[in-house]
C-alpha positions as CSV (number, residue, x, y, z in Angstrom):
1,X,0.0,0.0,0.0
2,X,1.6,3.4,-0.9
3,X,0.7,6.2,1.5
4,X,0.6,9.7,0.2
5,X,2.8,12.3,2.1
6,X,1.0,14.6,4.6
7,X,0.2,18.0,3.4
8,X,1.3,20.2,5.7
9,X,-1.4,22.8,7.3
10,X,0.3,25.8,5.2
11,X,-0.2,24.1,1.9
12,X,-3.9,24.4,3.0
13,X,-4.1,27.7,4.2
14,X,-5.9,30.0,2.0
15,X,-6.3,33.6,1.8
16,X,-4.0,36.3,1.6
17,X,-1.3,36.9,4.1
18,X,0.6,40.6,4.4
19,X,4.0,40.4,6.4
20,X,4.6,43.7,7.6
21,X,8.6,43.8,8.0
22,X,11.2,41.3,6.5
23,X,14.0,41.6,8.4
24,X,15.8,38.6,9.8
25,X,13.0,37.1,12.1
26,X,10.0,38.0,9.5
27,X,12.4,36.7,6.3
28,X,13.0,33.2,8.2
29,X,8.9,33.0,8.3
30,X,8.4,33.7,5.2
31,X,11.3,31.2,4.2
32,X,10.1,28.5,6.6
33,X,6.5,29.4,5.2
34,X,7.1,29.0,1.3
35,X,9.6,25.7,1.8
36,X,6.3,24.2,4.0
37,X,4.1,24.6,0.7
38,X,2.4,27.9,1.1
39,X,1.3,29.6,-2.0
40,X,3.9,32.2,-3.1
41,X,0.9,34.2,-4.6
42,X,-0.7,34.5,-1.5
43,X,2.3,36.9,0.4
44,X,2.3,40.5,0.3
45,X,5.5,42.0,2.5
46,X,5.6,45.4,3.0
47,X,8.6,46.6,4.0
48,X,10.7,49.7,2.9
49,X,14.1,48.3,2.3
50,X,13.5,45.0,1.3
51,X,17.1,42.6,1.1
52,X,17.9,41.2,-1.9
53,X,16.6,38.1,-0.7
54,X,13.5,39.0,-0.2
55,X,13.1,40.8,-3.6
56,X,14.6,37.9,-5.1
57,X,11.1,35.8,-3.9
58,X,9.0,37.9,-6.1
59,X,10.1,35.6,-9.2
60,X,8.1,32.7,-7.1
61,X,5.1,35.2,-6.9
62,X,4.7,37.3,-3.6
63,X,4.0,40.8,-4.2
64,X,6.4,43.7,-2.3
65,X,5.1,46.9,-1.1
66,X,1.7,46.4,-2.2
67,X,-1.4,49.1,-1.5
68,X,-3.9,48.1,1.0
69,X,-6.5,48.7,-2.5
70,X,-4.6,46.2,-4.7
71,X,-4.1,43.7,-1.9
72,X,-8.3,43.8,-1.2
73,X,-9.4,41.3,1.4
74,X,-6.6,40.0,3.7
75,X,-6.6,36.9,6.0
76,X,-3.5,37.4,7.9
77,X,-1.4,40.5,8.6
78,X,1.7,38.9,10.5
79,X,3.7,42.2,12.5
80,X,7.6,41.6,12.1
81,X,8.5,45.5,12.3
82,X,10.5,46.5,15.2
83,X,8.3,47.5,18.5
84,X,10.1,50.9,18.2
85,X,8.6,51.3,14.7
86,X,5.6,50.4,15.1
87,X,3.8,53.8,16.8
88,X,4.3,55.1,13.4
89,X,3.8,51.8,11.0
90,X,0.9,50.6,12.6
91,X,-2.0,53.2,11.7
92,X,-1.0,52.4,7.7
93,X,-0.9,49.0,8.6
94,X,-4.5,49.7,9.5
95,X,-5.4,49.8,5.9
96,X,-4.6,46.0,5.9
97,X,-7.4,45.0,8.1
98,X,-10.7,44.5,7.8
99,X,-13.0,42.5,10.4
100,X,-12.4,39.3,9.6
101,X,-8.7,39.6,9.4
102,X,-6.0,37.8,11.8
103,X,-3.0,40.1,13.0
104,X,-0.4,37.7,14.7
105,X,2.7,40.0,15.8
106,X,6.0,38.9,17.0
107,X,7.3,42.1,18.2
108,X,8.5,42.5,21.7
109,X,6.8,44.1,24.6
110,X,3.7,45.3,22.4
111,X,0.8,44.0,24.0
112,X,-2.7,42.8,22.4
113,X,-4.7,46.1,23.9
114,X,-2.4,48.2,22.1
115,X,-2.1,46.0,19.0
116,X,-6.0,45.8,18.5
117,X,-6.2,49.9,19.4
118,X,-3.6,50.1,16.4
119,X,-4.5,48.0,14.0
120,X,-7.7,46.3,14.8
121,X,-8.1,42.9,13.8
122,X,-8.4,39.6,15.9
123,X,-4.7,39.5,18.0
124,X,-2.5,36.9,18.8
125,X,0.5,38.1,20.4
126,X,3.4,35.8,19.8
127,X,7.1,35.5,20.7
128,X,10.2,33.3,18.6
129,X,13.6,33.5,19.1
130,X,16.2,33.4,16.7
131,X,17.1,30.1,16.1
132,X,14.0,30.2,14.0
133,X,16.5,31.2,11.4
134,X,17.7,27.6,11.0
135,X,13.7,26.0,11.9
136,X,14.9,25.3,15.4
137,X,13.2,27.9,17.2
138,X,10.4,28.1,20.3
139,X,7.9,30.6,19.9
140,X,5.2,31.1,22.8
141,X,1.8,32.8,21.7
142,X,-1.6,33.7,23.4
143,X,-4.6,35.1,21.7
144,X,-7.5,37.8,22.2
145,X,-10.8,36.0,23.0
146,X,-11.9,37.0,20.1
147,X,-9.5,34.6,18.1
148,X,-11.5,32.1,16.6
149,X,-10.7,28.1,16.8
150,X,-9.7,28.3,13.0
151,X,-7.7,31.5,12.9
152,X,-5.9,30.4,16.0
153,X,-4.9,27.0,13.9
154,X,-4.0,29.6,11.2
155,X,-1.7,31.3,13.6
156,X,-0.2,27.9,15.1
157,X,0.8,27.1,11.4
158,X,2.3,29.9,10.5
159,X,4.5,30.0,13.5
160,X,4.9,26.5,13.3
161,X,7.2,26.9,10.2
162,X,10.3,27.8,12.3
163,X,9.9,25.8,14.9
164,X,8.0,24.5,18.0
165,X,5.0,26.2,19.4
166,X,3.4,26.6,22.8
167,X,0.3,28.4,23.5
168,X,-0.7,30.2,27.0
169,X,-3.6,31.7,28.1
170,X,-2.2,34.3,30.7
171,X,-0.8,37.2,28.6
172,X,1.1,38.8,31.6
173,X,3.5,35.2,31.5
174,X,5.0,36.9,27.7
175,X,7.4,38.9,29.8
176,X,9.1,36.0,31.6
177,X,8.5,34.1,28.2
178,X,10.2,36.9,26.3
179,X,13.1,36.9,28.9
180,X,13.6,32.9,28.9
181,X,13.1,32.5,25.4
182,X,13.1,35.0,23.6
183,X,16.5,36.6,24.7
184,X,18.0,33.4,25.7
185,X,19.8,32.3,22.5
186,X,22.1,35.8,23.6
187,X,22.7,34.0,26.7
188,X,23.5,30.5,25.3
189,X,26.2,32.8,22.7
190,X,27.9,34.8,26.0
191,X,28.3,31.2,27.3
192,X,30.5,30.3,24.6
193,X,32.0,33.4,24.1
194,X,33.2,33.3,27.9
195,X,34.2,30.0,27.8
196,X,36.4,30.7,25.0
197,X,37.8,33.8,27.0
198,X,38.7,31.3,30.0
199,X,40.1,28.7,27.8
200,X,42.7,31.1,26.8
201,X,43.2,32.4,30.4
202,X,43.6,28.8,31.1
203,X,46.4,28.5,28.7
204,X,44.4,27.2,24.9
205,X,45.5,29.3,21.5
206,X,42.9,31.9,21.0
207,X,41.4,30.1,18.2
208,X,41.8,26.6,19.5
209,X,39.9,27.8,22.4
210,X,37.0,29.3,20.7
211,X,36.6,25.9,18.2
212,X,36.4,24.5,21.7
213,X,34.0,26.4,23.3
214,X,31.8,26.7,20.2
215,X,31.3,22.8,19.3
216,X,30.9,22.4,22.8
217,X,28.1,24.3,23.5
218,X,26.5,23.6,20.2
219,X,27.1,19.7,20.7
220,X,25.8,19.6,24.2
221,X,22.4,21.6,22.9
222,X,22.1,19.1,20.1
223,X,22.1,15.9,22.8
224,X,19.9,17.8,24.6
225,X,17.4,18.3,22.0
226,X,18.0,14.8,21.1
227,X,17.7,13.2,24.6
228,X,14.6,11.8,26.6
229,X,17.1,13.0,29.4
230,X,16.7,16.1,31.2
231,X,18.8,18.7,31.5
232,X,19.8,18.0,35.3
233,X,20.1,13.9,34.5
234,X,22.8,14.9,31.1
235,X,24.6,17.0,33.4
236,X,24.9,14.6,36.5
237,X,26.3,12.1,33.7
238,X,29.5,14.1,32.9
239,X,30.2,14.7,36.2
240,X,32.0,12.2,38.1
241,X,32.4,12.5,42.0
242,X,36.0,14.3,43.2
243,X,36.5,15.1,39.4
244,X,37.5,17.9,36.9
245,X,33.8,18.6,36.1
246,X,32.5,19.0,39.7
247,X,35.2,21.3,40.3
248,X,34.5,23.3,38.2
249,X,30.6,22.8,39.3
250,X,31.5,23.2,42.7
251,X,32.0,27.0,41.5
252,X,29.4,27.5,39.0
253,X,26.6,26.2,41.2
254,X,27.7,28.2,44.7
255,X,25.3,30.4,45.9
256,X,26.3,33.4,44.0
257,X,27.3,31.2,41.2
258,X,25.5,30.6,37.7
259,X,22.1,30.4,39.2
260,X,21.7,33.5,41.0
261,X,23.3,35.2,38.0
262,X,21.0,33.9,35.6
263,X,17.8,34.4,38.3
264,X,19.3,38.2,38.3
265,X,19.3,38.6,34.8
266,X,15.8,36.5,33.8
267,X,14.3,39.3,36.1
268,X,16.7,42.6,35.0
269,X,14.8,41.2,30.6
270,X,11.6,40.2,32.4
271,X,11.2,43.7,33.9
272,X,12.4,45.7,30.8
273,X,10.1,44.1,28.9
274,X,7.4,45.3,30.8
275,X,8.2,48.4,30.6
276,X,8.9,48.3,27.0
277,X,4.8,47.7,27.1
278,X,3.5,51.1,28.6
């Protein structure tokens, strides 16, 4: 018996969809979206500097820069601009969105009371991170209780194509979600990037110590995406009792060691991105 392959949900997805901004986290949707079978004709991206990569997908059918008249009914407006920008993008955006229409926006701090009082629409508030460049990132989304069962599944898809997706219901848990998450792949880099720096206090070649550090840390997050293991169970495997590893432990996990610095600084990007929302 031959089975047919699944079609994935974007293949299915009909309707018009404007990305507002193509920059690095809104260009790896639309990448992720158009290699998952989404129809090329269906994107509009409006953006004012659009890369060469991005103008180079207009050969496969999406439209750039596109008036809110020509574009006519739209589905989906996605929000990639920067939070910054929006103030001043959003009331054009506006143009975009008509009652029906589902705005899912990935920018920082901006919660769904302001994006609804901007652009109007049905919300869902959503944050990636940025190994959604490569497919492997986690974004976490909630949605206005106006978000219907199918738009919702719209939104879940489109995220979907750069990685894994969890839903909450509590809005106020974005800014420790945006915190974790969404700056954690800057913490995950300083780790490397220190352990480099000691590996050369230590005695390493500047460049032997940064191959080091770098394969290390990327290795160790692969087996840990791979493993049924938790983190706490990997760890407690490479460390043998009276041994190089939980000397070196013996430091990181003291009471003003790794934890209370990484507590300190969950809080210092949980808090800023609260206020990034007034």
């Amino acid at each position: 018996m031959i089975t047919k392959p699944a079609v994935h949900p974007l293949a299915k997805l009909s309707g018009t969809i404007v990305l507002a901004g193509a920059g690095k986290m809104g260009g790896a949707l639309l990448t992720g979206w158009l290699a998952q079978g989404l129809d090329a004709g269906d994107v509009v991206v409006i953006d004012p500097q659009p890369s060469d990569e991005i103008r180079a997908f207009t050969a496969r059918g999406i439209r750039i820069n596109s008036s809110a008249d020509d574009v006519g009914s739209v589905a989906t407006l996605v929000l990639a601009v920067k939070p910054q920008m929006f103030r001043d993008a959003g009331p054009a955006l506006r143009a975009y969105v008509g009652p029906n229409t589902l705005v899912v926006s990935i920018m920082a701090g901006t919660p769904i009371a302001t994006l609804a009082e901007v652009c109007g629409g049905h919300v869902v508030r959503a944050m990636p991170n940025t190994p959604a460049a490569i497919g492997r990132g986690i974004t976490v989304a909630v949605a206005a209780r106006d978000v219907s069962a199918v738009q919702r599944d719209t939104a879940d898809a489109l995220l979907r194509a750069t990685g894994a997706v969890e839903w909450v219901d509590d809005e106020a848990l974005m800014d420790a979600v945006t915190a974790v998450s969404g700056s954690g792949p800057a913490y995950v880099f300083l780790l490397a990037e220190e352990l480099a720096r000691a590996g050369v206090e230590a005695g390493l070649p500047a460049e032997l110590a940064t191959k080091l550090a770098r394969h290390t840390v990327a290795g160790s997050g692969e087996l840990l995406h791979r493993s049924d293991l938790d983190s706490a169970t990997l760890r407690q495997n490479v460390t043998s009792p009276g041994g190089t590893t939980a000397a070196a432990l013996a430091v990181l996990m003291a009471a003003d060691g790794f934890q209370s610095l990484l507590t300190r600084a969950v809080a210092a990007a949980t808090k800023r991105s609260s206020e990034l929302a007034k």
